[in-house]
N, C-alpha and C positions, 0 to 999 in steps of 0.2 A: 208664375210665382204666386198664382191667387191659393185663398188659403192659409199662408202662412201669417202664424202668431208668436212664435218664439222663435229666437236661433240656437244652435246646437251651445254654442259661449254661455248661453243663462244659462243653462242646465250643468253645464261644466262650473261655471263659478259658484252654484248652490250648492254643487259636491262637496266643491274644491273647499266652502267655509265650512265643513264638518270637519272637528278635528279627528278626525281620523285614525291618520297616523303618528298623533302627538300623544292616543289615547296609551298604550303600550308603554311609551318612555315619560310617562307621569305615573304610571302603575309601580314601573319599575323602581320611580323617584322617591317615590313616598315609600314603599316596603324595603329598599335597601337597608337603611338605616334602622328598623326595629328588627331583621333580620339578622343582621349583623351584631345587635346588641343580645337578641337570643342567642345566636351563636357562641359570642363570649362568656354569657350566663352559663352555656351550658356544657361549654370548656369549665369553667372554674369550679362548675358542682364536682365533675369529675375526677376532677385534680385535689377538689377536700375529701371527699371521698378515699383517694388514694393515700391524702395523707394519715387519713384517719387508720388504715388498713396499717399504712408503715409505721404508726405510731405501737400497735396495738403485736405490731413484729420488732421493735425496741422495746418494749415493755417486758413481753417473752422472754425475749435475749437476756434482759435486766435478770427476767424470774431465773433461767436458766444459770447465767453468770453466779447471780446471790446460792445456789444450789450448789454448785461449785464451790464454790466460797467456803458455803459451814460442809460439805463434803473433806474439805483440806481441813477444817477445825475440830469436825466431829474427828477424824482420823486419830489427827496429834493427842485432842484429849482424849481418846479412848473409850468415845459417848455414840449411841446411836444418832442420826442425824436427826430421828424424830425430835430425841430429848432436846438436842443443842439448838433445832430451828424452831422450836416452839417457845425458848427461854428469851432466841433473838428476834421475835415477830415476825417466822418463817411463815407462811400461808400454803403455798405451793405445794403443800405434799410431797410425796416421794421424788426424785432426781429422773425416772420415767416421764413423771407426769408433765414435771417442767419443760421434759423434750419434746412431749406430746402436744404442748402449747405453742410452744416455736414452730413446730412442723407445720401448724393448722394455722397460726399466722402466717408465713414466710408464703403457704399454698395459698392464702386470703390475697395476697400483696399485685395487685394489676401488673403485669409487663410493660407497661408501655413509658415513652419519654416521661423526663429525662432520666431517670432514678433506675430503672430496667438494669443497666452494667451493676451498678453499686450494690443492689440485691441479691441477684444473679453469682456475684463474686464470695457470697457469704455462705456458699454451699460447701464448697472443698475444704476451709478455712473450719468452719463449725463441726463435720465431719470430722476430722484430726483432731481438733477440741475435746470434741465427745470422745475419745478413744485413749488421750489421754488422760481424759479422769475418769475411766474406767477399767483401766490399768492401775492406776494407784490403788483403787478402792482394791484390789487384791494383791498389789504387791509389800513390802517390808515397805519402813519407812523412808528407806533413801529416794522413794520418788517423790516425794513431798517437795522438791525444788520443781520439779516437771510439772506437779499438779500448781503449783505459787505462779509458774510460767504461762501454764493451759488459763489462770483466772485473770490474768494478765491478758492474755489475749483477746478470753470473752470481753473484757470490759473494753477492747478494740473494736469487737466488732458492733457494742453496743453504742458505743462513738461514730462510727461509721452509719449506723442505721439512725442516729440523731444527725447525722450529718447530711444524710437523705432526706430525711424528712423537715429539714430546716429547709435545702436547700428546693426542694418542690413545694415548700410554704412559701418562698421568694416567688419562685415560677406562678406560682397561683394569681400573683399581687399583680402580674407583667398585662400590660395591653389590656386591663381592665377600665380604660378611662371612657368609653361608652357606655359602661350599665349607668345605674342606678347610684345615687350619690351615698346612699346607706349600704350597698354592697361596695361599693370602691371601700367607704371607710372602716368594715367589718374584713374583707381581704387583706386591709391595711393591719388594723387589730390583731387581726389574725397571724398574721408575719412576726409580730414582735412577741404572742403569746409559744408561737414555738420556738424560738428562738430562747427565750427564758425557759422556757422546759427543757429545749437541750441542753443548757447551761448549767441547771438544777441538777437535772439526769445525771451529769458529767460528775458534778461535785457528790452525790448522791453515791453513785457508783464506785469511785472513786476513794470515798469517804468509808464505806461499809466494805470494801476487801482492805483495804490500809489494815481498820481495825481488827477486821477476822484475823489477815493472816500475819499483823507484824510485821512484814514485809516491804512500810513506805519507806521509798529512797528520798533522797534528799531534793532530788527533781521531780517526782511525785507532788511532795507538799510544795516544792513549789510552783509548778499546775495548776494542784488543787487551789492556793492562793489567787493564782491568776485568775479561773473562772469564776471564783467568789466576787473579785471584783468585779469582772465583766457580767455576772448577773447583779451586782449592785447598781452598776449604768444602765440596765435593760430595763431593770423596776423604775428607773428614776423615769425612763422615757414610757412608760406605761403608764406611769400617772398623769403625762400629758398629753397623749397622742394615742392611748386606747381611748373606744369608743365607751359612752357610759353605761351599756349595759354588759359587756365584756371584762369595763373595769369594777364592777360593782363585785362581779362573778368574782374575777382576780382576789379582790380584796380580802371578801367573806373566805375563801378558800385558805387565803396566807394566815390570814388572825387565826388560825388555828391554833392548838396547843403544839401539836407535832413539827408543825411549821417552825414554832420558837424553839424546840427542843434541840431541832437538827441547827438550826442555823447558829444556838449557843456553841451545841457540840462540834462544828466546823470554823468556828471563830478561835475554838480553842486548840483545834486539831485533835487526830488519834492517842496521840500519845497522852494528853493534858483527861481524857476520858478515863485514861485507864492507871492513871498515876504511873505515866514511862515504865509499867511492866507489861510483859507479854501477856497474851490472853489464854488463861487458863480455868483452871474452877476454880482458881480461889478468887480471881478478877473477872469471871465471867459475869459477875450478879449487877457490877458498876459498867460492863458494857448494853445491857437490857434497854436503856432509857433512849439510847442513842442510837442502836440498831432498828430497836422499831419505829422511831421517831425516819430515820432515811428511808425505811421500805414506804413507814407510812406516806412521807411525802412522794415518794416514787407511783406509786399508787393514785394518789389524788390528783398528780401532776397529768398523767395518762387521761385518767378520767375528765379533768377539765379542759386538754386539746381536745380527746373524741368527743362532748359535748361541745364545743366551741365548734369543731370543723363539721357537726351534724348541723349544728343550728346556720352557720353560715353556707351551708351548701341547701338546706331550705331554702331561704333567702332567694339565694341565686336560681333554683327550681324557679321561684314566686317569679322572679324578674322575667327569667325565659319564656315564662308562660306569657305574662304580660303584654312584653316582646310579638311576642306570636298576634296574639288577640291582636293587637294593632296593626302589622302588617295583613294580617289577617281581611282587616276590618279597609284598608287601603286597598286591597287587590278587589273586595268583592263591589264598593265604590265604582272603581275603576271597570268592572266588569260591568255594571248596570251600566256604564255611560256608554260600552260599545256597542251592548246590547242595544241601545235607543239609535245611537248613530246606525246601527244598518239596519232596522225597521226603517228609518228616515229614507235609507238610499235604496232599500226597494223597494218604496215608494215613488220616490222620484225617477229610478231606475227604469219600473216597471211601463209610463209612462213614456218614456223614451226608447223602450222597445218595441212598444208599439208601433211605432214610426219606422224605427228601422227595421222589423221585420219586413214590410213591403217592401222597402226597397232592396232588402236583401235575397228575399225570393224570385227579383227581378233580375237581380246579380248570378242567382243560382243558375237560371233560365238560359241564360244568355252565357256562362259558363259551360254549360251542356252543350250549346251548340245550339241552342235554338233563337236564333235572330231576331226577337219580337223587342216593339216599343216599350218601355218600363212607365208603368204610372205610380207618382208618389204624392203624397200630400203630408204634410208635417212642416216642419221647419227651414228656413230659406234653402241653406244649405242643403239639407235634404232635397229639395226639389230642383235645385242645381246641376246636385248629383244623377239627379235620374235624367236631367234633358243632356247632359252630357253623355250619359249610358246611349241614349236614345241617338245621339250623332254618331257615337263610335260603332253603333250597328252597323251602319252605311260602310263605314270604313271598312268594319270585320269582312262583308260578304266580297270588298274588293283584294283582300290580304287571304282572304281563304284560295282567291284563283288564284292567285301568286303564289302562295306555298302552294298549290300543287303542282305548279310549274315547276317551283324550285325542286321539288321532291324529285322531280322525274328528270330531273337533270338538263332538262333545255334550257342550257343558259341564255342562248341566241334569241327566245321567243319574243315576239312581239311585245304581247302580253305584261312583261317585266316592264316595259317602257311607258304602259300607257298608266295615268298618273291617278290615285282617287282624290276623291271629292272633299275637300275641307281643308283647314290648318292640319290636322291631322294624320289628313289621307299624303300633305307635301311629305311631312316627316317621316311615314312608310313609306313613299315610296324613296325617301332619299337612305333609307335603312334597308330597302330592296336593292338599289342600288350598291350599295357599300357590300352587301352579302354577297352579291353576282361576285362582284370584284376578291373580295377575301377569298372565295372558294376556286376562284381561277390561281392566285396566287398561290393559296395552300396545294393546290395540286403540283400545282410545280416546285413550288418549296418541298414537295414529297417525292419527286422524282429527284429532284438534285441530292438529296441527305441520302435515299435508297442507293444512289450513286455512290456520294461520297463515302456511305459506309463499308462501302464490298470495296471500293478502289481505293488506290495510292492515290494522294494530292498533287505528287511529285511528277510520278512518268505514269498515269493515267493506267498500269495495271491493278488486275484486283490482287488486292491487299492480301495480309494472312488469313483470316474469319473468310473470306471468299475463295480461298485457295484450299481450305479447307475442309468447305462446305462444298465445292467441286470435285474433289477427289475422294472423300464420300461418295457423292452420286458417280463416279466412272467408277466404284469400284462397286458399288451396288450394278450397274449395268454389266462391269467383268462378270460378276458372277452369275449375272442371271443369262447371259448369251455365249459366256464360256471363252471370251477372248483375253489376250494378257492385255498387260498396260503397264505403261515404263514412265520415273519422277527421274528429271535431270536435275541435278542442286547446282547451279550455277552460282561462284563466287568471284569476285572479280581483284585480278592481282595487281598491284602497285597502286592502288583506289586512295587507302591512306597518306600515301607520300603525295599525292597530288593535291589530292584535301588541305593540307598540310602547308604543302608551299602557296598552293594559289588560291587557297581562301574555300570558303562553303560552295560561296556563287559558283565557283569553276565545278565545284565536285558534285553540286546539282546539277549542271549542265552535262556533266559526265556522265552521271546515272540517267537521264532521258534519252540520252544520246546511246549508249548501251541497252534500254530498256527496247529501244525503234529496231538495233539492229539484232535482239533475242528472238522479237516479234518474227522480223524479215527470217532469220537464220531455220527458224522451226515450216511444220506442215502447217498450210490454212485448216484450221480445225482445233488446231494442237493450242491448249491453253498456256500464258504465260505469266507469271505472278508475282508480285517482289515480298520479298518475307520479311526485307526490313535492312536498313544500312546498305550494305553493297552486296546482299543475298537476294535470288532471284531463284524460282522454280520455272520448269515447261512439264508440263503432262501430256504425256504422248499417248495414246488409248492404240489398242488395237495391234501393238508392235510388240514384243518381248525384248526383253534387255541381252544385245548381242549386237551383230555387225550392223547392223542398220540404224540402230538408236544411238551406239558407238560413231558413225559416221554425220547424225544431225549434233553430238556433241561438238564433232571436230570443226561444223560449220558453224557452230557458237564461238568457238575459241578464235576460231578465224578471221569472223566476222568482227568480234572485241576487241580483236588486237591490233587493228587497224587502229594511226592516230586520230585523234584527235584537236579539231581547234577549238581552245577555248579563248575568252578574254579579246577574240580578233588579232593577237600577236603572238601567242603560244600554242604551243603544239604538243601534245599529252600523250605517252604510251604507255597504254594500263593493257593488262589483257586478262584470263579469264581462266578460271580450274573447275571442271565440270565433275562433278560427280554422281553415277548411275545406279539405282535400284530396280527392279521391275518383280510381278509376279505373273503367274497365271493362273485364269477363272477367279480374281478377286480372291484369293485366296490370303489375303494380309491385310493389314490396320492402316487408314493415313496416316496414326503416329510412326508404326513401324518403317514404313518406307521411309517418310521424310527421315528418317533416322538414320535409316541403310546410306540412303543417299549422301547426310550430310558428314556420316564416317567416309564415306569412299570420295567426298572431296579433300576431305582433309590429308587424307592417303594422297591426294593427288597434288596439294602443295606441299606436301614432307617430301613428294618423289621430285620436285623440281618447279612446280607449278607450268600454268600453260599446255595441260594435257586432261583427257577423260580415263578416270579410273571406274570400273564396274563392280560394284556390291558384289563380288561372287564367294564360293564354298571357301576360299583360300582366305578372302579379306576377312570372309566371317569366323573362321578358325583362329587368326591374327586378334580378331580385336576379342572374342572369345579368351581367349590366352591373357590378351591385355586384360582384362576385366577378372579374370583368377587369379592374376600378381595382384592386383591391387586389394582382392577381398583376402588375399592370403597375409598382405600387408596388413590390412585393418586386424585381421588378428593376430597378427606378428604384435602390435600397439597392446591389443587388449591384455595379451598374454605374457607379458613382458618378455619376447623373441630376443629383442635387439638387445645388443651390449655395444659399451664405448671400448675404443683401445684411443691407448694416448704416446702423439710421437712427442720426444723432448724437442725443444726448439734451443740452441746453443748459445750461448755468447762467444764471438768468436775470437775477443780479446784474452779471455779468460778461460775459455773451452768448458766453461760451468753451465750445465743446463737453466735457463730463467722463464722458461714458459712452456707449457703444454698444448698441442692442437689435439682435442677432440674430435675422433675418428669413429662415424657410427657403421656397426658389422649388422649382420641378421645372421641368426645363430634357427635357424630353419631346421624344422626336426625333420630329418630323414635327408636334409641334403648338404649335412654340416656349414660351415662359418662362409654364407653369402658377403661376397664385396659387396658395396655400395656401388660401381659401377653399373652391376649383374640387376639391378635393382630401380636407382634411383633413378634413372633416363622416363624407367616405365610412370614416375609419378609429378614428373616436373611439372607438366602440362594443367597438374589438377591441383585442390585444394589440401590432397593426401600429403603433398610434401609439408607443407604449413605444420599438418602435426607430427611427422617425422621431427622438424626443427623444434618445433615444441617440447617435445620428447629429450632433445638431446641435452636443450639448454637445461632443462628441471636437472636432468641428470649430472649432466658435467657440474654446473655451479652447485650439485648436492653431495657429490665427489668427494670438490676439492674444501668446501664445508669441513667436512668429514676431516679429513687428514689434517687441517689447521687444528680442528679442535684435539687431535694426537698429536699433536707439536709436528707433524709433519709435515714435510713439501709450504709452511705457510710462506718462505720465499718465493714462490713461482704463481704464476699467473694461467689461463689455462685462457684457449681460443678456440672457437666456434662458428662453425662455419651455418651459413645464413643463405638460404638459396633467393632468388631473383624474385619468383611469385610471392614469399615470404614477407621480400623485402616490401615491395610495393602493395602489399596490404596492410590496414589501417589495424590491425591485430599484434604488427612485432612487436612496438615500441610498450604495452601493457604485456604482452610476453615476456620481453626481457624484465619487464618490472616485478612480476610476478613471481619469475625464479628466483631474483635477488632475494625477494621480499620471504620466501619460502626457505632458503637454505641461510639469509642472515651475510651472506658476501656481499665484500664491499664492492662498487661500481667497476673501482681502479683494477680489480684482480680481473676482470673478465675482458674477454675482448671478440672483435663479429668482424671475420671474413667473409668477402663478398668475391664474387669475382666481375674480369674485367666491363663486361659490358652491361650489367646493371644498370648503373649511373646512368648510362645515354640512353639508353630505352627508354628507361621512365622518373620522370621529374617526381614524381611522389616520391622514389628511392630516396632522392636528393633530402627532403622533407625529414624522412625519418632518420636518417642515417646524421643530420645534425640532432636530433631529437636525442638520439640517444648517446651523441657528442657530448649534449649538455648532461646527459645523467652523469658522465665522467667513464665513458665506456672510452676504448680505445680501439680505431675503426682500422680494419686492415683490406688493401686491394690485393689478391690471390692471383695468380698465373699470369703478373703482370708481363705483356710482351706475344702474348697469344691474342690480344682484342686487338680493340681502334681506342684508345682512350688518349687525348691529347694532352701535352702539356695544360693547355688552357682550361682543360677542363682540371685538369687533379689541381688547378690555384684554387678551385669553386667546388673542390670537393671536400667536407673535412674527413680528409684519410691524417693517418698518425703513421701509417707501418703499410710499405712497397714490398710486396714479395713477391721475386724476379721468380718466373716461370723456370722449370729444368731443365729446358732447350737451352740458358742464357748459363747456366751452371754448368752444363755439358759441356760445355767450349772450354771452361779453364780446365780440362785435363786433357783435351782432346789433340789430333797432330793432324787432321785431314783441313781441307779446304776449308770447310765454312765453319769448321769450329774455330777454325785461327782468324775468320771475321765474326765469329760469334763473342769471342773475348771482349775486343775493344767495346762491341755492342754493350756486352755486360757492364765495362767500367762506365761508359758515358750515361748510363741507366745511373747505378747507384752514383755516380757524382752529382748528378741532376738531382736524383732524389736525396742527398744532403742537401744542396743547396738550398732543393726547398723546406728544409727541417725535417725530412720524413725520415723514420727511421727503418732500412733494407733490411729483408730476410732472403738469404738464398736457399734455394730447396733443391732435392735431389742431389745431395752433396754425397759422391760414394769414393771417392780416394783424398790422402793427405794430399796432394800435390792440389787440388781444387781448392780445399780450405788457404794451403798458403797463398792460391794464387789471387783469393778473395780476402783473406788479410791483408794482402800486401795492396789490393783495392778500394782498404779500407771498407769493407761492407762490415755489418755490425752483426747479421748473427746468421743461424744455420741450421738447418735439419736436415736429414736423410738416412741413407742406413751404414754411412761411414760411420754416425752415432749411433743412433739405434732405430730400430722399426716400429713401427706401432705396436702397443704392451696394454695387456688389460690391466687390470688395478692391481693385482696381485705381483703382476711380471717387474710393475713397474715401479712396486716399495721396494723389492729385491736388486733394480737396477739401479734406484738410489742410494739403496745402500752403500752398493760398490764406489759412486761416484761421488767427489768429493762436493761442497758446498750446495748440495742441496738439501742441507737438515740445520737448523739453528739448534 
């Protein structure tokens, strides 16, 4: 430690009292404030500025207006306007000139807030102005009301541009309370000086078309009254609250002669000027004194705003400047003092770099790799730092053999164990340690995830991603040595019912237990994979799909259908539908097989389950075919193919039709009117039925829409049948809402046949089928008597409506065996089904003697083609016709 004279903390605390970083937010402190007061200075010049502009575009207007004015005067008396505006103290020259002065102001006038709209708005307005008094000036004298009308307006808009300019002399005055106290009270001045000149202006303007044209109404002078007063309160408050050199101006201004003139001749009004006759030549000499006395004042009034708002926007210039200089004068302050403070600190800086450059070129040294002692001299810590450099040397050259041991992967070596020297050297070596250890564990942490990720958790085969990526590679090996290769799709039957009753645990035990005997069943070589739930693939290389791969399916199926124990007291039999694709020389896709494959198991539990069906030319023609109906379908949808026919459903008290089933046809070009039979089988399976049903309901509820709004059929109800996949997706229940909502049918008219085993399949059915209870739909069970549906279950159904299957209707006309036990069947059906409030349809009713034998069973209603057949909408206004109470 010899040598040292300072520690690193002096040099930090000499900085540390340099303010710094307090120099910036004292720069900022002091110039905010004259900045912001220039900023307002130099708002408000611009805004007197503007007014001065707007004043000088009211003043025009005035010129224009009064030009107007003796234009309608000179007219009547039959005088050039020269003669008549030079008699009434016209200045303006010709009716051109005055527009030429407006133009050159209105173009003078800034766009900007707030005044912009109000100015803007005086172009369309003025335009129309101009055109009609230049229409008069060559029509007869009947326009003389229109030209009275057009000087009427000017003096609007010359009200409007006082109104402007008042109202941006307020705005001038806003948020000036940071200038200058001689600018706040000349802004202040200023407000009240326009304000009186609007006032003036108003009576002014006002005053001199009254007496041109003869023409003041009674509300006129009464206006003019009122503003007379309200510039009497404006003078009062200018003598106390203008400033003294503004009032001074004021004063000299008013004590005019002209000033007296006009203010006698509006105290007395127009008509007391003119002794209450109109203004002609004989009275034109006694309106002289009074015309030029208002222009005059119009004139002077102008001229002491735009001097007033010139001298006040000086002012405000003066202040801004001022403003400036002082922030000014703050910043450059502020600037000398940082200027000093970092001379100071590299000074003081440079002196402390000195020191730590050694030590840092020691730091360099030994970063490179070069292991040598550090020498330092400077301040304590400094020299700390180097004798601690100078230990960890020792350490480095012992961590340097260890990472190269670790590099080279001997975790076992000696070497790792033996310890270095110092406090230092325990803590590397207990950090070589810990490395050894984390790099054994990560490798096996990477074998188990590499594992888990290609296998199943469950039965220990590889997963799908690993079934995939394998038959990839066998089919890249087919092609490249020319051999075939065969995919089994193994599925296993009765898998869910077991799930089912004996819980998950059982049905995981089941799938391992089937995955051992897949394994067992196939060639040592032959892969076996599970694709997920109770599907399982085997890939067989080297074999083609035929008797021999056909024969390792039948040892799967065999081998699965054995029972099984589960639970230790149960005994499970599930077995197994295998289905086979194969190609040869790698000639197909792994999507394409597993595809073949999993069509030809499916084939194989439609044919019975428990058997191997093989992908061949036949299966692939079949599901080819299948896949033509259904795109033939989709256009059947797009193309509007399909029509409804509708059978009546009867009351069988009254024998009057009361409800309609909607029956959907495919009207197929080239192979005439397909059944739904011929059809529907082929899309149950898929999501295509979904929009079939979709289809039918827009249609049917847009029908019977249709004919209520014709006073037609609106007694009758109409029913729709609803398939099974339908039912159990989360799509009906906004389906049926949909149609209502589209065709404007009430709930009660519609109603959704299902058939019998729905319900028990799937509990979502249950879900929706109250869902649509509650919209007030009316639920019907179809071909009751052909399922398994229980009493117990139709208490926990909400059905409304039992419609006995045709088997159970066949028997009341029938004479053989089982129709004479089919009968009683039929009556113990619908008595139950009163009992429980539902209300029976019998179907396939085709003789009288059936209907009475179901009257007299009290069943409540009927369809078949004893009544009538299914009728498209045409067949079926015409069949209403005929029959009575179906028309109100």
């Amino acid at each position: 430690m010899a040598g040292t004279w300072l520690s690193v903390w002096h040099f930090l605390v000499m900085i540390a009292l340099l303010p710094t970083l307090g120099l910036p937010v004292l720069a900022w402190e002091s110039a905010r404030e004259p900045l912001a007061e220039a900023a307002t200075a130099t708002r408000v010049e611009q805004e007197l500025l503007a007014v001065e502009s707007v004043d000088r575009l009211r003043a025009a207007l005035t010129a224009e207006a009064a030009a107007g004015s003796l234009t309608q005067l000179a007219k009547r008396l039959g005088l050039p306007l020269a003669a008549v505006g030079g008699q009434l103290g016209w200045q303006g020259g010709s009716i051109a000139e005055a527009r030429a002065g407006t133009d050159r102001a209105w173009a003078a006038v800034p766009r900007i807030a707030p005044f912009t709209d109000a100015v803007v708005r005086f172009g369309p307005e003025l335009r129309r102005l101009r055109t009609v008094v230049d229409e008069a000036a060559t029509t007869p004298d009947r326009t003389l009301a229109n030209l009275a009308a057009a000087a009427n307006s000017y003096q609007d808009l010359v009200n409007q541009a006082s109104d402007a300019e008042q109202s941006l002399a307020q705005h001038v005055g806003t948020g000036t309370e940071g200038t200058s106290s001689g600018l706040l009270a000349r802004t202040r001045s200023f407000d009240l000086i326009c304000a009186a000149n609007a006032s003036q202006a108003r009576r002014a303007g006002m005053f001199y078309h009254a007496m041109l044209s003869g023409s003041a109404s009674r509300s006129d002078l009464e206006v003019l009254d009122w503003e007379s007063k309200r510039y009497q309160v404006l003078t009062a408050l200018m003598d106390r609250e203008l400033d003294s050199r503004s009032l001074a101006g004021w004063k000299r201004m008013t004590a005019d002669e002209q000033f007296k003139i006009f203010d006698t001749a509006v105290a007395n009004g127009p008509d007391a000027v003119l002794g209450g006759a109109r203004l002609d030549l004989v009275t034109l000499p006694a309106a002289v004194p009074s015309a030029r006395a208002a222009l005059s004042v119009v004139r002077e009034l102008s001229e002491f705003v735009q001097a007033a708002a010139k001298d006040t926007a000086t002012l405000a210039r003066a202040d801004a400047a001022s403003a400036r200089r002082r922030a000014m004068g703050a910043l450059i302050g502020t600037g000398v003092l940082i200027a000093v403070t970092i001379v100071a600190l590299f000074v003081i800086g440079g002196v402390l770099r000195r020191r730590l450059n050694n030590l840092a070129q020691g730091a360099q040294r030994l970063s490179a790799g070069h292991l040598e002692p550090v020498a330092v001299r400077g301040p304590r810590e400094l020299a700390a730092t180097g004798e601690a450099l100078n230990a960890a040397v020792a350490t480095l050259r012992h961590v340097e053999v260890k990472a190269t041991v670790l590099a080279s992967g001997d975790l076992d070596s000696a070497e790792l164990e033996r310890p270095a020297p110092g406090p230092l050297g325990t803590a590397v070596q207990a950090s070589v340690t810990r490395i050894v250890t984390a790099v054994r564990e990560r490798e096996e942490l990477q074998r188990q995830l590499a594992h888990q990720a290609s296998h199943d958790v469950l039965t220990g085969l590889p997963n799908r991603a690993e079934l995939d990526r394998a038959l990839h590679a066998a089919l890249g090996r087919a092609a490249r040595n020319g051999s075939p290769i065969s995919v089994l799709f193994v599925d296993l039957d009765g898998f869910k019912a077991c799930n089912d009753r004996f819980g998950h645990a059982a049905g995981d035990h089941v799938l391992r237990v089937a995955a051992e005997r897949l394994r067992a069943a196939v060639r040592p070589g032959d892969l076996v994979g599970r694709l997920g739930g109770d599907e399982f693939v085997a890939i067989v290389e080297g074999v083609p799909p035929g008797r021999d791969t056909v024969r390792i399916g039948e040892r799967i199926v065999a081998s699965i259908s054995r029972p099984v124990d589960v639970l230790g007291h149960h005994t499970v039999a599930i077995g197994a539908s295998v289905g086979l694709a194969g190609c040869d020389r790698g000639q197909s896709s792994a999507d394409q097989l597993l595809s073949e494959a999993d069509a030809a198991v499916y084939h194989a539990k439609a044919a019975g389950r428990g058997c191997v069906v093989v992908h061949d030319q036949k299966l692939r023609t079949a599901l080819q075919a299948q896949q033509g109906l259904e795109t033939a379908i989709r256009h059947a949808l797009d193309h509007n193919e399909f029509v409804l026919q509708y059978q009546p459903v009867i009351d069988l008290s009254t024998l009057r039709p009361c409800a309609l089933e909607a029956l959907v046809r495919w009207q197929r070009p080239g192979s005439g009117l397909v059944m739904p039979g011929d059809f529907i089988p082929a899309i149950e399976t898929g999501d295509l039925i979904i929009e079939v049903d979709r289809w039918v309901l827009r249609e049917a509820t847009a029908q019977l829409a249709r004919w209520s709004a014709d006073g037609d059929l609106d007694n009758l109800d109409v029913w729709v049948n609803i398939s099974g996949r339908h039912l159990i997706n989360r799509c009906v229940v906004p389906d049926v809402r949909t149609a209502l909502a589209r065709s404007g049918l009430s709930p009660a008219r519609l109603g959704i046949e299902i058939t019998e085993t729905v319900p028990i399949d799937s509990p979502h059915a249950v879900d929706h089928l109250r869902e649509l209870s509650e919209l007030g739909l009316r639920i019907a069970l179809d071909d009751f008597g052909t399922g398994h549906t229980s009493i117990s279950q139709l208490l926990n159904l909400p059905i409304d409506v039992l419609k006995l299957d045709r088997s159970l209707t066949a028997g009341q006309r029938s004479v053989d065996r089982n129709a004479r036990h089919s009968r009683p069947i039929g009556e113990i059906v619908i008595e139950m089904a009163r009992s429980l409030g539902l209300t029976v349809v019998a179907e396939g009713i085709e003789s009288p003697e059936q209907v009475e034998a179901l009257r007299g069973s009290r069943c409540d209603l009927g369809q078949g083609y004893l009544f009538s057949p299914p009728l498209d909408a045409a067949e079926l206004r015409s069949w209403t016709a005929s029959e009575p109470g179906t028309q109100r």
